[in-house]
N, CA, C and O atoms as CSV, one atom per row, in Angstrom:
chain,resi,resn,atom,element,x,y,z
A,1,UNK,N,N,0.849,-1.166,0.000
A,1,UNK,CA,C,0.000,0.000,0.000
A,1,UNK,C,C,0.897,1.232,0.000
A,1,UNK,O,O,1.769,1.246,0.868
A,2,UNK,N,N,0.833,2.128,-0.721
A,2,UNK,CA,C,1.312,3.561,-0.946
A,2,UNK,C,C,0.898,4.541,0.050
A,2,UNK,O,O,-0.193,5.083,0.233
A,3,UNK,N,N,1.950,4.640,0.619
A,3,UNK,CA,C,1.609,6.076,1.570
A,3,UNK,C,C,1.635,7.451,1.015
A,3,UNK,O,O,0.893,8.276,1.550
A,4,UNK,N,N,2.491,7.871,-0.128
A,4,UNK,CA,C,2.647,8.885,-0.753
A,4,UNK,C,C,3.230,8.617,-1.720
A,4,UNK,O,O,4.169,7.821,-1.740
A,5,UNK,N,N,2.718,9.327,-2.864
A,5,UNK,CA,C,3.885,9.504,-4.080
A,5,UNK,C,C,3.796,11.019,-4.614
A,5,UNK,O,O,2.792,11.699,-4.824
A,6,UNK,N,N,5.238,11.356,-4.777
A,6,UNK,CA,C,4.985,12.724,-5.848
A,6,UNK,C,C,5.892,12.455,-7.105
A,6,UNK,O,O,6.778,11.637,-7.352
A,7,UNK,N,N,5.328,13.436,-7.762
A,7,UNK,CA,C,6.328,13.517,-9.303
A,7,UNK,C,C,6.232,14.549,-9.705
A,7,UNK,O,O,5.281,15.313,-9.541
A,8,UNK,N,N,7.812,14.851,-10.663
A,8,UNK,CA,C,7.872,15.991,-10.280
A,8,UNK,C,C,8.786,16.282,-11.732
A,8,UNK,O,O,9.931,15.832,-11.737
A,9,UNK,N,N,8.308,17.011,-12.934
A,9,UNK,CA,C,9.558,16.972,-14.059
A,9,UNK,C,C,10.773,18.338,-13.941
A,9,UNK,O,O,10.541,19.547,-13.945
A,10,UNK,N,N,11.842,17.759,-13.860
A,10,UNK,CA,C,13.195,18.872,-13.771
A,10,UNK,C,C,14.168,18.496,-15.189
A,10,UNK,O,O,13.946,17.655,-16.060
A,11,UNK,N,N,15.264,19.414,-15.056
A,11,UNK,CA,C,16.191,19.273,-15.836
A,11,UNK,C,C,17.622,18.877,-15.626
A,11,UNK,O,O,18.542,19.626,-15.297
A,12,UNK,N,N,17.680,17.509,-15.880
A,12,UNK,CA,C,19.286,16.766,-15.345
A,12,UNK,C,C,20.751,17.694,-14.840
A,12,UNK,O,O,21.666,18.078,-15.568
A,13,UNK,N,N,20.659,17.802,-13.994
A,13,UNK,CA,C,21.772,18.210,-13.445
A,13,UNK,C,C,23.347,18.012,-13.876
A,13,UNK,O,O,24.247,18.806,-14.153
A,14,UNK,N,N,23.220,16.015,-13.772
A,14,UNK,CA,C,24.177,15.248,-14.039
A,14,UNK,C,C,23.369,13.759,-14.472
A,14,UNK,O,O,22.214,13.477,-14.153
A,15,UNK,N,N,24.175,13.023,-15.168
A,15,UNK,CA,C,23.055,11.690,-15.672
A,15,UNK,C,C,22.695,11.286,-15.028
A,15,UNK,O,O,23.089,11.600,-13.905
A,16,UNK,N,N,21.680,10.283,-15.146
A,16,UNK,CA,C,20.379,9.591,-14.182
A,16,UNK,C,C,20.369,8.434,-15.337
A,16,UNK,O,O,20.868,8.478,-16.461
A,17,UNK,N,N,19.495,7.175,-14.570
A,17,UNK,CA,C,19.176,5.849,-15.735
A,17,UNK,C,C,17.730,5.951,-15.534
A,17,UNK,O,O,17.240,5.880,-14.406
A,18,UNK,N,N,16.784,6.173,-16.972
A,18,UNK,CA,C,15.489,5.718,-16.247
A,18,UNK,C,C,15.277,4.591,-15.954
A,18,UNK,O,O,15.788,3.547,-16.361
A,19,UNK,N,N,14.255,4.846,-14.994
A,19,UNK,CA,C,14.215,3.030,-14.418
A,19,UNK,C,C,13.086,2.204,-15.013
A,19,UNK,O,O,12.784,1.055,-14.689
A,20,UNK,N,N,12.393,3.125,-16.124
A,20,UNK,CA,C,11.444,2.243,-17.195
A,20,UNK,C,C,12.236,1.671,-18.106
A,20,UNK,O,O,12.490,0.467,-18.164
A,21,UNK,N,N,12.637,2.515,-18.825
A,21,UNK,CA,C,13.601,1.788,-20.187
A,21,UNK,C,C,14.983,1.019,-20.056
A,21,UNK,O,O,15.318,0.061,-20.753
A,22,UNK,N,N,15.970,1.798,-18.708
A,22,UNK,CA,C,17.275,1.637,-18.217
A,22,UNK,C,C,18.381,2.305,-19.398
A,22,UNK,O,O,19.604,2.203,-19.305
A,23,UNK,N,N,17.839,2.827,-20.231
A,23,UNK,CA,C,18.435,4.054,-21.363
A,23,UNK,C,C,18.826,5.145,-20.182
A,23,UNK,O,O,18.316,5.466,-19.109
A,24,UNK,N,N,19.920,5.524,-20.883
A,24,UNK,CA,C,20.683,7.114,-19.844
A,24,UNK,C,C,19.549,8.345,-20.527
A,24,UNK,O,O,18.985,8.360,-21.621
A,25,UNK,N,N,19.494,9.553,-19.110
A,25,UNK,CA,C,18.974,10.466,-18.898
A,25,UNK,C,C,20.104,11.339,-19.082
A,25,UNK,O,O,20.852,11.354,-18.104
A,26,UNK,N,N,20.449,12.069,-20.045
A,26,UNK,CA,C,21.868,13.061,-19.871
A,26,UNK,C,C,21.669,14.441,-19.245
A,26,UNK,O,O,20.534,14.911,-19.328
A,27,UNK,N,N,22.709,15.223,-18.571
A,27,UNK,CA,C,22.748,16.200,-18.376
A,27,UNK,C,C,21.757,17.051,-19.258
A,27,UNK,O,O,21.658,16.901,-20.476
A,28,UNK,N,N,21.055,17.936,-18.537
A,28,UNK,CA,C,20.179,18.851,-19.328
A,28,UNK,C,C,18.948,18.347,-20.413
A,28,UNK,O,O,18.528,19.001,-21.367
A,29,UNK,N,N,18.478,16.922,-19.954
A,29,UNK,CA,C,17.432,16.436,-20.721
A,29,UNK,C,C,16.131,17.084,-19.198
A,29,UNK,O,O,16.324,17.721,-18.163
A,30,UNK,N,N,15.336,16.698,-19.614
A,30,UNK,CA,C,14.370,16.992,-18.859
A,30,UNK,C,C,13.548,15.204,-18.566
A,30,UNK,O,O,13.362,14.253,-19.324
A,31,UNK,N,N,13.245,15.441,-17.097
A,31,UNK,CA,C,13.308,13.813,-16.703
A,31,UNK,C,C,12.018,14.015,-15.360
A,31,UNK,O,O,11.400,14.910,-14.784
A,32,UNK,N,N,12.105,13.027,-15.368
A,32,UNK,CA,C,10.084,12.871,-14.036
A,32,UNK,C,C,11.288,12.199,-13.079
A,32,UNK,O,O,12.020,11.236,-13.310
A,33,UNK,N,N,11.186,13.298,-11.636
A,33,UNK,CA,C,11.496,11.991,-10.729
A,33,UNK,C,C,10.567,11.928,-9.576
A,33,UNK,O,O,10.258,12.844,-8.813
A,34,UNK,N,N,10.100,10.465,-9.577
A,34,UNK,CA,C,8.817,9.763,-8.546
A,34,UNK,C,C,9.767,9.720,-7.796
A,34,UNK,O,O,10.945,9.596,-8.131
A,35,UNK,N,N,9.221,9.845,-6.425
A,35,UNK,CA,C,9.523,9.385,-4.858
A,35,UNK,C,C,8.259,9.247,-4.453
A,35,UNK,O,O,7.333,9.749,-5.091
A,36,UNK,N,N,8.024,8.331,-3.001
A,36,UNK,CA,C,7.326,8.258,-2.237
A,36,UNK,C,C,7.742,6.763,-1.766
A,36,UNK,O,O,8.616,5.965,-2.103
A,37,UNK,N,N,6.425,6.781,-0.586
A,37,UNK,CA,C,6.986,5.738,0.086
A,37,UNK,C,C,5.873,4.185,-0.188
A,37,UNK,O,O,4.678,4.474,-0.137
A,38,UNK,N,N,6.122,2.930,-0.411
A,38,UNK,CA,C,5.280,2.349,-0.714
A,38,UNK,C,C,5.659,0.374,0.726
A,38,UNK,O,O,6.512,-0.491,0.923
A,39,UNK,N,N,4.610,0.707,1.105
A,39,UNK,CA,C,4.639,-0.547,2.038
A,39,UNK,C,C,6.181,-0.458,2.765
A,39,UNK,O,O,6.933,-1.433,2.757
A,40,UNK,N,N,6.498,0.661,3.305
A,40,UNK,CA,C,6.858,1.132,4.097
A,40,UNK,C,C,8.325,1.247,3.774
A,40,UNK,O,O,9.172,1.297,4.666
A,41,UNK,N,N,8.620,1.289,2.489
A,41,UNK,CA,C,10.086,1.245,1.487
A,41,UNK,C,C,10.306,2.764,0.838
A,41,UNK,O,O,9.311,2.884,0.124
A,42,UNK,N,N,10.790,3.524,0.759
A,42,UNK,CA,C,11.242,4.868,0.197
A,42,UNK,C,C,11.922,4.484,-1.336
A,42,UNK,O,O,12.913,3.772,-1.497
A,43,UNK,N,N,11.418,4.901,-2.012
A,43,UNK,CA,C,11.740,4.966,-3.819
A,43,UNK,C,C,12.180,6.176,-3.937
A,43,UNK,O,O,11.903,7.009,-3.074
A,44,UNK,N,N,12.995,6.511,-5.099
A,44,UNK,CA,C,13.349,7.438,-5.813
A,44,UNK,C,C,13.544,7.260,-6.792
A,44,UNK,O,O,14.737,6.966,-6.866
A,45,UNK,N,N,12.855,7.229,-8.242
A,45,UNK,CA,C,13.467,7.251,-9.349
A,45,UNK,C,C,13.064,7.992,-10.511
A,45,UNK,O,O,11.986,8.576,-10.396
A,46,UNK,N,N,13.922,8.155,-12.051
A,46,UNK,CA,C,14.460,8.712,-12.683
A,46,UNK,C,C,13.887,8.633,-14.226
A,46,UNK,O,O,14.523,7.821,-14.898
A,47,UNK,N,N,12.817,9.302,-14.939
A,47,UNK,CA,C,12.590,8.563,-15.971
A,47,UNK,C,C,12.284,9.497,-16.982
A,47,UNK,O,O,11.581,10.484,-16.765
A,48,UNK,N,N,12.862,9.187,-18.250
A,48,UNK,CA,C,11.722,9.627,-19.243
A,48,UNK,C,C,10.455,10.005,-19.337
A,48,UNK,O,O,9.627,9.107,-19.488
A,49,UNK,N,N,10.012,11.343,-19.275
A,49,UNK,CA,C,8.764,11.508,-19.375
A,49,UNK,C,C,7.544,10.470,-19.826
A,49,UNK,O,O,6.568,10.061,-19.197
A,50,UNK,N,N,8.128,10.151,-21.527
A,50,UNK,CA,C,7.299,9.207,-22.321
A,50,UNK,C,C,7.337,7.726,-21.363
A,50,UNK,O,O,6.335,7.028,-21.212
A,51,UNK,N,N,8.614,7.424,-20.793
A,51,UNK,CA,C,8.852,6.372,-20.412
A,51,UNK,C,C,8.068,5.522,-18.992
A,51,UNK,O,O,7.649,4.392,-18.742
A,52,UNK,N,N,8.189,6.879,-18.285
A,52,UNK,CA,C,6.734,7.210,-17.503
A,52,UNK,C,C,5.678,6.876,-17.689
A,52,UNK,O,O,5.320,5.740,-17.376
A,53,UNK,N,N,4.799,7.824,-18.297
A,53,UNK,CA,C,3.184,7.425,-18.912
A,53,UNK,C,C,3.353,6.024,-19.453
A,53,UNK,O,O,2.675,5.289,-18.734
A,54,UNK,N,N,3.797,5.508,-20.152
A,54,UNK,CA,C,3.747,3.692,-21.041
A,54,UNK,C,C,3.918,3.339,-19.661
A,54,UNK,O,O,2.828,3.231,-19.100
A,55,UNK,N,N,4.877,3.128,-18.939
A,55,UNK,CA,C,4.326,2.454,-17.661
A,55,UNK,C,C,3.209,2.330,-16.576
A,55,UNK,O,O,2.989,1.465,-15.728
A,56,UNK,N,N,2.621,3.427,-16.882
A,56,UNK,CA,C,1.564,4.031,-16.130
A,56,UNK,C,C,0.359,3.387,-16.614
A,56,UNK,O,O,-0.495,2.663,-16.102
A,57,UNK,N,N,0.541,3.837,-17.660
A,57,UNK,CA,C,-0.607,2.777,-18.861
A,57,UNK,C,C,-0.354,1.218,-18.893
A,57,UNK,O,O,-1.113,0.282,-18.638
A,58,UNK,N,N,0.546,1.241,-19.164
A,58,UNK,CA,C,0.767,-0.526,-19.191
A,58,UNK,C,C,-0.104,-1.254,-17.689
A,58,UNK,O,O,-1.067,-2.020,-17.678
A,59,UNK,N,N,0.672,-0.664,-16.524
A,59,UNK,CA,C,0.298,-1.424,-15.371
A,59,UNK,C,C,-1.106,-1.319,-15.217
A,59,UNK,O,O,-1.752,-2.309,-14.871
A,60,UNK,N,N,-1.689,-0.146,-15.451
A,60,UNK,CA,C,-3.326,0.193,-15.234
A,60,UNK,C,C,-3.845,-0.721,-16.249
A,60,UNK,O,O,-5.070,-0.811,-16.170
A,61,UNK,N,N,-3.258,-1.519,-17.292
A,61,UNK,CA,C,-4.179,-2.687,-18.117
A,61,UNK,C,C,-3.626,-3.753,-17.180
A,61,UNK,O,O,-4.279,-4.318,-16.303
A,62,UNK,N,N,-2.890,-3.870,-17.347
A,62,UNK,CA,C,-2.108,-5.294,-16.564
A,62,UNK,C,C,-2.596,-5.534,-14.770
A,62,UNK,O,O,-2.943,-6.631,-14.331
A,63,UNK,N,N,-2.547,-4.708,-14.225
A,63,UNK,CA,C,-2.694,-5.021,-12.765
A,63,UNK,C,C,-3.776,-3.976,-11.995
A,63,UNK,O,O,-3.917,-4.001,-10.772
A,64,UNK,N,N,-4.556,-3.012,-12.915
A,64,UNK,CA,C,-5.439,-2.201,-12.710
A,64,UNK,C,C,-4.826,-0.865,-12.264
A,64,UNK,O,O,-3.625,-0.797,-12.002
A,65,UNK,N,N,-5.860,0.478,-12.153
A,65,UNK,CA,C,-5.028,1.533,-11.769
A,65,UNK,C,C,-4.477,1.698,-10.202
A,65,UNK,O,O,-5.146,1.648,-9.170
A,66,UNK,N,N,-3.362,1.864,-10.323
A,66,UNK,CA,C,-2.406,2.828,-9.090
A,66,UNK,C,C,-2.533,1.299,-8.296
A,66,UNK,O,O,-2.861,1.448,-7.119
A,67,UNK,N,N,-2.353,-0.038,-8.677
A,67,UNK,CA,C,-2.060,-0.940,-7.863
A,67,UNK,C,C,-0.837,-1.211,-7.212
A,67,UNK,O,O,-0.018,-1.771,-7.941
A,68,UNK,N,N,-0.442,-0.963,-5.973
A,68,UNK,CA,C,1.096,-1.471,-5.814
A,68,UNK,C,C,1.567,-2.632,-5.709
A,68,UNK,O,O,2.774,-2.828,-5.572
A,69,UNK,N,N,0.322,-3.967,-5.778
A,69,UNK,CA,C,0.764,-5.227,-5.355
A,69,UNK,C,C,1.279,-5.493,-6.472
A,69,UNK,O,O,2.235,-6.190,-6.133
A,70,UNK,N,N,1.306,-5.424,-7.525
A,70,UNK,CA,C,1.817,-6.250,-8.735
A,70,UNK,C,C,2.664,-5.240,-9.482
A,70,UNK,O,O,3.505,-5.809,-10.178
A,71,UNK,N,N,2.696,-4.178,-9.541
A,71,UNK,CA,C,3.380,-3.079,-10.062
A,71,UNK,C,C,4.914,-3.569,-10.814
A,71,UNK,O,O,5.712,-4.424,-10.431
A,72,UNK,N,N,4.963,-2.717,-11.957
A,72,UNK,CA,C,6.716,-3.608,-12.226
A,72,UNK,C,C,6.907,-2.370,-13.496
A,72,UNK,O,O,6.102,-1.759,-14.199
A,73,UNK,N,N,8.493,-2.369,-13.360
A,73,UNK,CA,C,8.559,-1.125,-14.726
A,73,UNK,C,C,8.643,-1.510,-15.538
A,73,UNK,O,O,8.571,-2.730,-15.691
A,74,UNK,N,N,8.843,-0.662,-16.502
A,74,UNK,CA,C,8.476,-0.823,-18.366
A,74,UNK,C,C,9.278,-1.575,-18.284
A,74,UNK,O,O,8.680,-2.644,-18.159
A,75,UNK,N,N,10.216,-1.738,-18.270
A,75,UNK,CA,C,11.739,-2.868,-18.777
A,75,UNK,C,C,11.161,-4.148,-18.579
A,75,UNK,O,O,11.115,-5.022,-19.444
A,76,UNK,N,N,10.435,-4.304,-16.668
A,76,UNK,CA,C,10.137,-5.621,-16.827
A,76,UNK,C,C,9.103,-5.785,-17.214
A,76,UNK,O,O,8.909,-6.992,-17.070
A,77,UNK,N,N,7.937,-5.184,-17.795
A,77,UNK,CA,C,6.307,-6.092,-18.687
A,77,UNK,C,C,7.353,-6.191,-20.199
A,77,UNK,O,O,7.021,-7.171,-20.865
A,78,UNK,N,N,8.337,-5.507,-20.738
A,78,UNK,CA,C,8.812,-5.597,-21.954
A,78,UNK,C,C,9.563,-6.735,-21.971
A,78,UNK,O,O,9.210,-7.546,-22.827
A,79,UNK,N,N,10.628,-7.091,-21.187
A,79,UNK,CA,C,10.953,-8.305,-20.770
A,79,UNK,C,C,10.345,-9.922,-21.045
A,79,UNK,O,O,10.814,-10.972,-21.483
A,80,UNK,N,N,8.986,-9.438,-20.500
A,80,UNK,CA,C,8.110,-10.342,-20.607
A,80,UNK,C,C,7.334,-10.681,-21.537
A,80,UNK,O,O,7.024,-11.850,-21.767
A,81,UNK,N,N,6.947,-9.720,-22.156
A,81,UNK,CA,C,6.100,-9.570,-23.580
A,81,UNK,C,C,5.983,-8.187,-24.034
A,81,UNK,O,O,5.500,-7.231,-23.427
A,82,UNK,N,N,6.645,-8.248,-25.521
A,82,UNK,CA,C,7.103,-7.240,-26.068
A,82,UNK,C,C,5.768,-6.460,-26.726
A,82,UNK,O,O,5.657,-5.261,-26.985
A,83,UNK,N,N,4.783,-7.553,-26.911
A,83,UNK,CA,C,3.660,-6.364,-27.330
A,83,UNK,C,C,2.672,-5.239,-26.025
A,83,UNK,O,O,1.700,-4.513,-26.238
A,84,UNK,N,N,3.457,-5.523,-24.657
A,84,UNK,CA,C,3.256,-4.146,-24.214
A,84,UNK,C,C,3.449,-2.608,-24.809
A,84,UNK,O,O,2.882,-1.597,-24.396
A,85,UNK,N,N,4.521,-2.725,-26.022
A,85,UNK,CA,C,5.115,-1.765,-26.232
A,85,UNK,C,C,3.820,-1.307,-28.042
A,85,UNK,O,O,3.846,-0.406,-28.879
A,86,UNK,N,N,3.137,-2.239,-27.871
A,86,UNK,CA,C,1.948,-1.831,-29.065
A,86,UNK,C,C,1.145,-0.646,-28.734
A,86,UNK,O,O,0.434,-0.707,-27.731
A,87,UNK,N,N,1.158,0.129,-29.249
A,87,UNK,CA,C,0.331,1.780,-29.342
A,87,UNK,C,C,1.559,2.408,-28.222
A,87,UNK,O,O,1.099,3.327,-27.544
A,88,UNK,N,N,2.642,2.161,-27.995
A,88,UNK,CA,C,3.645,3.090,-27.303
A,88,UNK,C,C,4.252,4.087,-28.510
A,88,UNK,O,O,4.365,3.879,-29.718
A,89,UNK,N,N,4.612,5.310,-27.653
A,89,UNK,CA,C,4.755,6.086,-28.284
A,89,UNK,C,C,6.455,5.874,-29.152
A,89,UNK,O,O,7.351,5.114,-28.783
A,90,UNK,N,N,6.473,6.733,-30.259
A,90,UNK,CA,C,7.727,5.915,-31.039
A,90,UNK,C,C,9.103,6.041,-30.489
A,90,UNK,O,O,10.088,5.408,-30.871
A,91,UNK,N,N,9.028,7.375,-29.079
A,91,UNK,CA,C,10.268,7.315,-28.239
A,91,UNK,C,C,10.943,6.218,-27.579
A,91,UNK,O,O,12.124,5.879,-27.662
A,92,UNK,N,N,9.805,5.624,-26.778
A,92,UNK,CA,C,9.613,4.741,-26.320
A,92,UNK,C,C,9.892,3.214,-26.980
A,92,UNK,O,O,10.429,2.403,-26.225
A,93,UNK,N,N,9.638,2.884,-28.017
A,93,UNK,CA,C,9.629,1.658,-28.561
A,93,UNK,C,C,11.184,1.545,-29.161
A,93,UNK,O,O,11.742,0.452,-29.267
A,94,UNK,N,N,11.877,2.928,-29.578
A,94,UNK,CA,C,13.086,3.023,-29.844
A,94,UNK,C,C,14.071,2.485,-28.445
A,94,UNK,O,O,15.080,1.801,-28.274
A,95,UNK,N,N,13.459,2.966,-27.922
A,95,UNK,CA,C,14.611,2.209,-26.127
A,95,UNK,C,C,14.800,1.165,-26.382
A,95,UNK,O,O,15.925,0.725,-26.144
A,96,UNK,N,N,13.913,0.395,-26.910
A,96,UNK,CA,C,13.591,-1.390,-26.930
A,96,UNK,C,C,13.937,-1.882,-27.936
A,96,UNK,O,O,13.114,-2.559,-28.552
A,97,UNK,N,N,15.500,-1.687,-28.543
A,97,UNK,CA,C,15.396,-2.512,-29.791
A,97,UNK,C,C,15.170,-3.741,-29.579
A,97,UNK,O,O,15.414,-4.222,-28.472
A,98,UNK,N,N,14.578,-4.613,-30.760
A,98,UNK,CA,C,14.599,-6.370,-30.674
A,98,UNK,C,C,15.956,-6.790,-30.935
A,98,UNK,O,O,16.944,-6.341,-31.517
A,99,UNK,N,N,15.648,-7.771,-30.316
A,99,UNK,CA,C,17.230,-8.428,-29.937
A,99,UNK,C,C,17.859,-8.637,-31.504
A,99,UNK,O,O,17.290,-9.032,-32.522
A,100,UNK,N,N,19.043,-8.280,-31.315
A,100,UNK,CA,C,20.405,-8.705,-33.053
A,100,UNK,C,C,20.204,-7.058,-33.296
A,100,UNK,O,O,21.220,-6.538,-33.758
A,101,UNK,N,N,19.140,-6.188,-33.082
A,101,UNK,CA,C,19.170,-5.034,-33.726
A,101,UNK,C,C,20.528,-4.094,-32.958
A,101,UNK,O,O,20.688,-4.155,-31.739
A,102,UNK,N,N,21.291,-3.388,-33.702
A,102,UNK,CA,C,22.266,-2.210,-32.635
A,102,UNK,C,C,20.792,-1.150,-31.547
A,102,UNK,O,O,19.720,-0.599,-31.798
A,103,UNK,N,N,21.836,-1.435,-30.124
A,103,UNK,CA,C,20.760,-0.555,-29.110
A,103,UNK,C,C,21.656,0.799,-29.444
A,103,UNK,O,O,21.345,1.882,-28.949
């Protein structure tokens, strides 16, 4: 259960990894960082705007909205099955090359 979350979009200081895609955030990109606290654990992390929302969306089909029991980031529903990434936006689907392709 979630006690709090905020989010919050800034402009990279110094690099960050998002933790949807695991693609680098560079200096001076503009990036969402979530904190809050969930079942009594403190998060902080780092993401792509776009990379953000597809997760947001993904989990709200997959495990319903704002669920924390099953919750998991983009990397891992993509991991698992790549047509999560169907109607994602084309930023997004670029993070994910298919495997043999150059990342």
């Amino acid at each position: 259960m979630s006690s709090f979350c905020s989010e919050k979009t800034i402009t990279a200081r110094k690099p960050h990894r998002c933790s949807g895609c695991l693609k680098p955030i560079n200096a001076g990109e503009k990036y969402l960082r979530a904190v809050g606290v969930s079942d009594g654990d403190f998060h902080s992390n780092a993401y792509h705007p776009e990379c953000r929302e597809w997760e947001v969306e993904t989990n709200s089909h997959v495990v319903g909205p704002y669920s924390d029991d099953e919750w998991c980031f983009l990397h891992e529903h993509v991991a698992e099955c790549r047509d999560v990434l169907d109607g994602a936006p084309e930023e997004v689907k670029r993070r994910f090359p298919l495997a043999g392709d150059p990342a």
